[in-house]
C-alpha positions in Angstrom: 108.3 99.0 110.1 111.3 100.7 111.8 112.5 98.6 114.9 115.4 99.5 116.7 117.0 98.8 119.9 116.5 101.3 122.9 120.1 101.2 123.7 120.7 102.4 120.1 117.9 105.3 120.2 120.5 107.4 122.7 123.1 107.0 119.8 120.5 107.5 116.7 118.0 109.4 118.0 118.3 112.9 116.0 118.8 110.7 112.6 115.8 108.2 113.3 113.7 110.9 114.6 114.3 113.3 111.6 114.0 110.0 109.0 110.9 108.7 110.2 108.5 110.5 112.1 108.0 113.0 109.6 106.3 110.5 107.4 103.8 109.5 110.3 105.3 106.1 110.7 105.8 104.6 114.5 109.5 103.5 115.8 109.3 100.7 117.9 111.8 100.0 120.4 113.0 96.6 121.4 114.5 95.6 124.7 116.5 92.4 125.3 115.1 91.5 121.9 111.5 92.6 122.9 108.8 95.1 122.1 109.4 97.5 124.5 107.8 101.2 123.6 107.0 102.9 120.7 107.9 106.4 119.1 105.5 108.6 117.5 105.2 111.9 116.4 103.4 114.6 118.6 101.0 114.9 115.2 100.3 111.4 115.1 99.5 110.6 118.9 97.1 113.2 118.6 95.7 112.4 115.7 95.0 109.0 117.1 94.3 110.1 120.2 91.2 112.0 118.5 90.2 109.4 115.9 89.8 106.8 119.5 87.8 109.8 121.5 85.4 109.8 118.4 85.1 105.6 118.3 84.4 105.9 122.4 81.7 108.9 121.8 80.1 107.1 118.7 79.8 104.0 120.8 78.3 105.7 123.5 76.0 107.5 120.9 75.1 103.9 119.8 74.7 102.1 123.4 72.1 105.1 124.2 70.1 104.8 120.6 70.0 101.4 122.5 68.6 102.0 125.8 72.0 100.9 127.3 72.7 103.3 129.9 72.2 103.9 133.2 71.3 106.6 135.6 74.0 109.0 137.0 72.5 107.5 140.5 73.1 103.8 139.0 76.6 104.5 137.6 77.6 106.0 141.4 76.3 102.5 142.8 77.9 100.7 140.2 81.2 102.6 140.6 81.0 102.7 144.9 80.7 98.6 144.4 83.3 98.3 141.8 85.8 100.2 144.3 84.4 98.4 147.7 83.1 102.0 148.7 
């Protein structure tokens, strides 16, 4: 795990960039000693950007294998009272 601080990413930026995220592995970035952000590749936020859309659209698969869904006329309702509408 590569942790830096943010204040050093301005100064290190093209080394850290070019050492690690060509091997798919996240930079985090600390501030005042904390977690503060991480960096990642544009190929790995996409790639687990997709893998999380197919976990939501298998679940949703699953939930209406179930019979746990709702009407688009239910899910307005629901929605309108969520927001106070």
């Amino acid at each position: 795990m590569i942790v830096v601080p943010s204040s050093e990413l301005r100064n290190r930026y093209t080394e850290l960039t070019d050492q690690y995220l060509p091997t798919g592995e996240p930079i985090y970035l600390t501030k005042n000693g904390h977690g503060h952000a991480v960096l990642l590749s544009i190929e790995e936020y996409e790639r687990l950007s997709r893998e999380d859309t197919v976990n939501k659209i298998r679940v949703g698969i699953q939930a209406a294998k179930e019979g746990r869904v709702k009407s688009i006329d239910e899910a307005e309702q629901y929605i309108r009272k969520d927001l106070g509408l």
